[in-house]
C-alpha positions in Angstrom: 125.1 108.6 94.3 121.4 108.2 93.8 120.8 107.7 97.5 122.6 110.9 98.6 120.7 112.8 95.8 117.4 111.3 97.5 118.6 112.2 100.8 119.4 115.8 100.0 116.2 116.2 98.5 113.9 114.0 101.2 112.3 117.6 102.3 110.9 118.2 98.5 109.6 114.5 98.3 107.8 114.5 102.0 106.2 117.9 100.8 104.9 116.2 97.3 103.5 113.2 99.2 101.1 115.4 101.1 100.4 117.3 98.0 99.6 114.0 96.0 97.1 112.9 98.7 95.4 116.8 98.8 95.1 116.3 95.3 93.6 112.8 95.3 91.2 113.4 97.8 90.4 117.0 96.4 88.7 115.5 92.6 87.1 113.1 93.9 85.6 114.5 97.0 84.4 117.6 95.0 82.8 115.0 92.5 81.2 113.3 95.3 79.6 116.4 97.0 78.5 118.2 93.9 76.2 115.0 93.6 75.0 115.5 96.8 74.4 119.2 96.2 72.4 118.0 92.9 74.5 120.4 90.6 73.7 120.3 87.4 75.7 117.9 85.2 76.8 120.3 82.8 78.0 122.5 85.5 80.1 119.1 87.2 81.1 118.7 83.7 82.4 122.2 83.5 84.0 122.6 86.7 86.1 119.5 86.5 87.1 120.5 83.6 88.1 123.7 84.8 90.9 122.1 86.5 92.7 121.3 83.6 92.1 124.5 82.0 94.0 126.3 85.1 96.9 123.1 85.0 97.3 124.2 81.3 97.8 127.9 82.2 99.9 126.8 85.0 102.5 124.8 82.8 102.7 127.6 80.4 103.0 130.8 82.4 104.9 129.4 85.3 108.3 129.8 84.0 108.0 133.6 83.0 106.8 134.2 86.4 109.5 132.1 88.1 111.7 134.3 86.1 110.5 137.7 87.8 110.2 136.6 91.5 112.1 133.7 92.0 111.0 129.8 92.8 110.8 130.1 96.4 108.0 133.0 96.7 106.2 131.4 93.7 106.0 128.4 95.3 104.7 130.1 98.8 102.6 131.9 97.3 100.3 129.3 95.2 100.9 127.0 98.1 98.9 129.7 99.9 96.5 129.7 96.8 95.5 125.7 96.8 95.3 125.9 100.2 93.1 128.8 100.2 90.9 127.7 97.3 89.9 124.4 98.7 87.9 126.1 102.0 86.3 128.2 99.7 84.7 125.2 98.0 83.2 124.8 101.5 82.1 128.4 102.2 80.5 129.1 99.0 78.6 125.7 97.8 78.1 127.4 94.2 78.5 125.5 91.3 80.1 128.8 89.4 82.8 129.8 92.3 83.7 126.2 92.5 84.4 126.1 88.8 86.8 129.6 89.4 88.4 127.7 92.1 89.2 124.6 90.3 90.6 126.7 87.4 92.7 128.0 90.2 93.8 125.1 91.9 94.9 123.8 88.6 96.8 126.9 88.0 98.2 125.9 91.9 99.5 122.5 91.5 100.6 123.1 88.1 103.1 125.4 89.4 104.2 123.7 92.3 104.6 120.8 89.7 106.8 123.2 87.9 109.2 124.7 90.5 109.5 120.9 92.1 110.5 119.6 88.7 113.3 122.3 88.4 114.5 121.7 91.9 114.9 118.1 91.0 116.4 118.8 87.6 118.8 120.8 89.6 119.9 118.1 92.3 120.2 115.3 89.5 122.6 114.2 87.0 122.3 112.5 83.9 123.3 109.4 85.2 120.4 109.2 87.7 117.9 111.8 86.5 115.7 109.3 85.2 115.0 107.1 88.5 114.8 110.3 90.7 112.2 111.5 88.3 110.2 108.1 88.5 111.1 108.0 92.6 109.4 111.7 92.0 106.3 110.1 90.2 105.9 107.1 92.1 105.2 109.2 95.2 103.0 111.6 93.3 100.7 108.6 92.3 100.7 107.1 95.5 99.7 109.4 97.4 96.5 110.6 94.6 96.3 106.6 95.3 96.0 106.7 99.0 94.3 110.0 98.8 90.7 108.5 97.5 90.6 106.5 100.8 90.6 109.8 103.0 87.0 110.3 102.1 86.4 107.6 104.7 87.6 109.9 107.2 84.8 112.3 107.5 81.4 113.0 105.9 81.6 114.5 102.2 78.3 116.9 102.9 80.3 118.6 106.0 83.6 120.7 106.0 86.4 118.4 107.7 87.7 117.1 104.6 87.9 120.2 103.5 90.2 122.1 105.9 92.1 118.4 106.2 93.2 119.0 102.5 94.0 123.1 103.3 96.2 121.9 106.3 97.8 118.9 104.2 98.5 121.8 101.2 100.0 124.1 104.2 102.1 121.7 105.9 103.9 120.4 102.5 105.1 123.9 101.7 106.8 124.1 105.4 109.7 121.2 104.4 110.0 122.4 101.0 110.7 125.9 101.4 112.9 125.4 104.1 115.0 123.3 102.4 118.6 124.2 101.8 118.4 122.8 98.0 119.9 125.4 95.7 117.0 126.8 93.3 117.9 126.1 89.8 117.5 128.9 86.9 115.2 129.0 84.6 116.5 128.5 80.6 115.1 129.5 78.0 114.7 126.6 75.2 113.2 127.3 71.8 109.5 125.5 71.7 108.8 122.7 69.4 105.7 123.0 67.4 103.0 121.1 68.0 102.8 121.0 63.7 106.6 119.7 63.9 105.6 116.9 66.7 103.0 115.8 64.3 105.7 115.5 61.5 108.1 113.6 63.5 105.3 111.3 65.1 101.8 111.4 63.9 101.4 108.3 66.2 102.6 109.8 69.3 100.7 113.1 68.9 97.3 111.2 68.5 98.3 108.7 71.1 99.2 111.5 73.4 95.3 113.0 72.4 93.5 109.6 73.1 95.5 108.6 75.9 95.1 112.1 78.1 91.9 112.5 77.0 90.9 108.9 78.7 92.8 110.0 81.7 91.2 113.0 82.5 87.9 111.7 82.0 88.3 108.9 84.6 90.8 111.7 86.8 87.9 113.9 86.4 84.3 112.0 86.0 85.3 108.7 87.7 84.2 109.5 91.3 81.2 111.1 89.5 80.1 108.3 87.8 80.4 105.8 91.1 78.0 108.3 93.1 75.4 108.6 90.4 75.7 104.5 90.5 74.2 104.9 94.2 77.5 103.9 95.6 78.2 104.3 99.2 81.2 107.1 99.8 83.6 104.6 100.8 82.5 102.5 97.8 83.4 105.2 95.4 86.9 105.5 97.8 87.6 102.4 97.0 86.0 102.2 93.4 88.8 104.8 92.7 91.5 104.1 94.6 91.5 100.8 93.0 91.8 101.8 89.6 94.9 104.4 90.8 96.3 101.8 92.5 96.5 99.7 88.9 98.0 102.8 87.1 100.6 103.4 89.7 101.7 99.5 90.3 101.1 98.2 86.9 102.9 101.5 85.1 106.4 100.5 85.7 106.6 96.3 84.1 104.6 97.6 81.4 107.0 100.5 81.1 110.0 98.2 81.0 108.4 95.9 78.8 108.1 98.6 76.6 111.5 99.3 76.1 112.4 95.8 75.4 109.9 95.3 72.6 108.0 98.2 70.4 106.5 100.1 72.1 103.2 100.2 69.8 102.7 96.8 70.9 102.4 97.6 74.1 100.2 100.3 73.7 97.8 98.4 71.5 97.3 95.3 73.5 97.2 97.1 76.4 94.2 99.3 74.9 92.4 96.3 73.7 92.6 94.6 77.4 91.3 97.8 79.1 88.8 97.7 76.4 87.3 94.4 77.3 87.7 95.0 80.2 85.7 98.4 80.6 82.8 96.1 78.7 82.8 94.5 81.5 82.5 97.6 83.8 79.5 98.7 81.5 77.4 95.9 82.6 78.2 95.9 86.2 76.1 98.5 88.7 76.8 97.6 92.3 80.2 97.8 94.2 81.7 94.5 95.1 85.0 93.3 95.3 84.4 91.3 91.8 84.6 95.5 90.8 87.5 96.6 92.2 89.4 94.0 91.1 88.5 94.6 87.1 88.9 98.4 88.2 92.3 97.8 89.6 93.2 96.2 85.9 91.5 98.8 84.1 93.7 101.5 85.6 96.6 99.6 85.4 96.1 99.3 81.2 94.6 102.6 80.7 96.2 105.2 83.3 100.2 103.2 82.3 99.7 104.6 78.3 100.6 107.9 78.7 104.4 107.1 80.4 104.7 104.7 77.5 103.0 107.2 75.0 105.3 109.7 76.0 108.8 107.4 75.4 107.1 106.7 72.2 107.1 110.0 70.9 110.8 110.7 72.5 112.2 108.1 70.8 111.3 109.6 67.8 112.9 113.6 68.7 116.9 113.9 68.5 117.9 114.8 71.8 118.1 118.1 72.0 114.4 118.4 70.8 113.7 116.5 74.3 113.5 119.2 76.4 111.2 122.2 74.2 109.1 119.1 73.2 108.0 118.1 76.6 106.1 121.8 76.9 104.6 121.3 73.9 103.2 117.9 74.9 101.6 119.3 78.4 99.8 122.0 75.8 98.6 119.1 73.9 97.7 117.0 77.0 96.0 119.8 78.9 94.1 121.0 75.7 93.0 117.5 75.8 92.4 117.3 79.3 89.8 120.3 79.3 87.5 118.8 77.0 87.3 115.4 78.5 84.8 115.7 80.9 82.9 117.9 79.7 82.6 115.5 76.4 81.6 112.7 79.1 78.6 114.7 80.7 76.9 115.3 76.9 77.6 111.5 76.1 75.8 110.1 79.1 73.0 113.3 78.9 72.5 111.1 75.4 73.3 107.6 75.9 72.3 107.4 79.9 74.8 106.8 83.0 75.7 102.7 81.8 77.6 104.0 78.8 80.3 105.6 80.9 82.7 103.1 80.5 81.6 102.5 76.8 82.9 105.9 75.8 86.2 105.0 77.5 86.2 101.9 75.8 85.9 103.4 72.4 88.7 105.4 72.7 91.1 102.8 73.8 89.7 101.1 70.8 90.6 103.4 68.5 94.1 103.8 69.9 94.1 99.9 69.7 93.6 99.8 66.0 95.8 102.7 65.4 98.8 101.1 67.3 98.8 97.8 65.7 97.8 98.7 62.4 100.9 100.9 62.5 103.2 98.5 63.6 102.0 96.0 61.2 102.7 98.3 58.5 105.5 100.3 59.3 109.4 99.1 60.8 110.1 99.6 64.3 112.7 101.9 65.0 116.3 100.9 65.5 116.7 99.8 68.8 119.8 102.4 69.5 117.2 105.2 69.0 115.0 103.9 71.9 115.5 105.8 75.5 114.8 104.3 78.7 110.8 105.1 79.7 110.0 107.0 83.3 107.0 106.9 85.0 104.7 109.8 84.2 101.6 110.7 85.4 98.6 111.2 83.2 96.1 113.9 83.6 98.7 116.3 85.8 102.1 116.3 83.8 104.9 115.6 86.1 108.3 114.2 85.2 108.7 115.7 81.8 111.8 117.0 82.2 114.9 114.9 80.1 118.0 115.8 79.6 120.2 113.9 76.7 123.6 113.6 76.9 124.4 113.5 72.7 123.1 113.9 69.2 121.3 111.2 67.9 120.1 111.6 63.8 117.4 111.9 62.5 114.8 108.6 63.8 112.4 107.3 61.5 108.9 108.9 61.3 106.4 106.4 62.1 
């Protein structure tokens, strides 16, 4: 059953993999040519985080519009968008339209995130929604993975890269659109507060805050951060592909081993390794091997919490809460996600380019303390309340989407 449902869908998942490597190679080759340009870092600072901003709006308009036109010309048209946006980056080398075109790119993906999510929701059943919604993810993150590498292809300072991504964001609308997959509806669910998240789980909502807000940093900063080190532009290609390699390979033991034990164990000693670990990073100024290696692990610890954070807190909704709860998450998450970088350009204006990686580390700190302190002082939940965790990807909300089949009481607030 599960491999006919991937066959029939193959067209949707060969268009995402060429979306997932436009949209690796996008962040980080922007990052890398506003260094080059010399932009100001407030104004890097602001236009990363201009993405997010646009991925927020994105998440919470696209349904209304899907509503009023239909998936297939919404999904043709902000193809058209992304893949118009990203060759005006290379007409216009202006810090202030870049920052308009990242909001809209963000609002771009987003909704191709959307409409691909419903399609999938549509072509799965309960018994196998889960893997083709990690079979979904996987691909995502490999191909943001694999798409860090492409800036070996062609020089960052010319415009090759950037008409590569335009085609690659062109051609992935062609298999999806003609695809002969039924468009779902759209249903209306009633929202769950972010005030009632917060009384259900108090632990997932500010893991969900320290988790994202990590993510987005390193999502949006990271390729930054290796240019200012001096690094060659392969270096910073594989400086970040490393550590996307770790949170794509890494997410899915940690994930399992998550639902075997608590799941706040996981989280907190998996914090407290990437925090040693980014220590590490802090001290360390040239590229070498030695570096991606610790960058790999790094990723894998810090980019796998928000999967795990995001079982966490649906463990703790009944069932039917599953579904509202999940758009009220990506508000929290992208809320998040806009302030992260721009947070990370004041910190190093302050505390210097080396303290990059202590930032990051004082987060994961803090989630660290919060997660074992909490499971050190309050039960686990029953193990019949626990669902099975899916891969997720941080920073760009993808595979939210749950469906349970029955009532479950009450769980314990933790």
């Amino acid at each position: 059953m599960l491999v006919r449902t991937v066959v029939a869908i193959w067209p949707l998942f060969a268009g995402l993999s060429l979306i997932g490597l436009a949209v690796g190679v996008q962040g980080s080759l922007l990052g890398v040519r506003a260094e080059l340009e010399g932009f100001d870092d407030l104004l890097i600072g602001l236009l990363m985080s201009c993405y997010f901003a646009g991925f927020l709006a994105g998440s919470l308009l696209t349904p209304r519009m899907i509503q009023r036109v239909g998936h297939i010309r919404i999904f043709a048209a902000l193809s058209a968008v992304a893949s118009i946006t990203i060759l005006v980056h290379a007409l216009y080398v202006n810090p202030w339209v870049w920052a308009l075109m990242r909001l809209l790119t963000g609002f771009a993906f987003s909704t191709i995130y959307v409409v691909s999510e419903s399609w999938l929701n549509q072509s799965s059943s309960n018994a196998n929604r889960g893997r083709i919604l990690s079979i979904y993810t996987t691909i995502l993150l490999m191909g943001i993975c694999a798409g860090q590498f492409m800036l070996n292809l062609a020089d960052p300072a010319g415009f090759t890269l950037f008409i590569l991504i335009s085609v690659m964001v062109s051609v992935a609308a062609v298999p999806i659109l003609l695809s002969i997959v039924i468009t779902p509806p759209i249903e209306e669910t009633e929202r769950v507060t972010i005030s009632h998240l917060w009384h259900r789980t108090p632990m997932g909502v500010t893991a969900i805050i320290l988790s994202q807000w990590v993510s987005s940093i390193l999502f949006g900063m990271g390729a930054v951060y290796a240019a200012k080190l001096g690094f060659e532009v392969y270096q910073v290609a594989n400086f970040m592909g490393a550590m996307m390699a770790g949170g794509t390979i890494l997410q899915w033991p940690l994930g399992k081993l998550s639902d075997s034990v608590d799941r706040r164990w996981v989280i907190g000693f998996s914090s407290l390794i990437a925090v040693v670990i980014a220590l590490i990073i802090s001290f360390i100024t040239q590229a070498s091997p030695w570096l991606y290696g610790l960058a790999f692990l790094f990723g894998g610890c810090s980019l796998s919490l928000y999967s795990i954070v995001v079982a966490f807190t649906n463990d703790h909704l009944r069932p039917a809460e599953i579904v509202p709860a999940s758009g009220t998450i990506i508000l929290i998450s992208g809320l998040t996600s806009i302030t992260g970088p721009i947070t990370a350009i004041f910190w190093l204006s302050i505390f210097g380019l080396q303290s990059f990686f202590l930032l990051i580390g004082a987060s994961l700190l803090l989630l660290a303390t919060l997660s074992i302190w909490r499971v050190l002082t309050i039960p686990a939940l029953p193990a019949e309340y626990k669902g099975q965790s899916i891969l997720q990807a941080a920073a760009a909300p993808v595979g939210t989407i749950l469906h349970a089949k029955e009532y479950l009481p009450d769980a314990q607030k933790t």
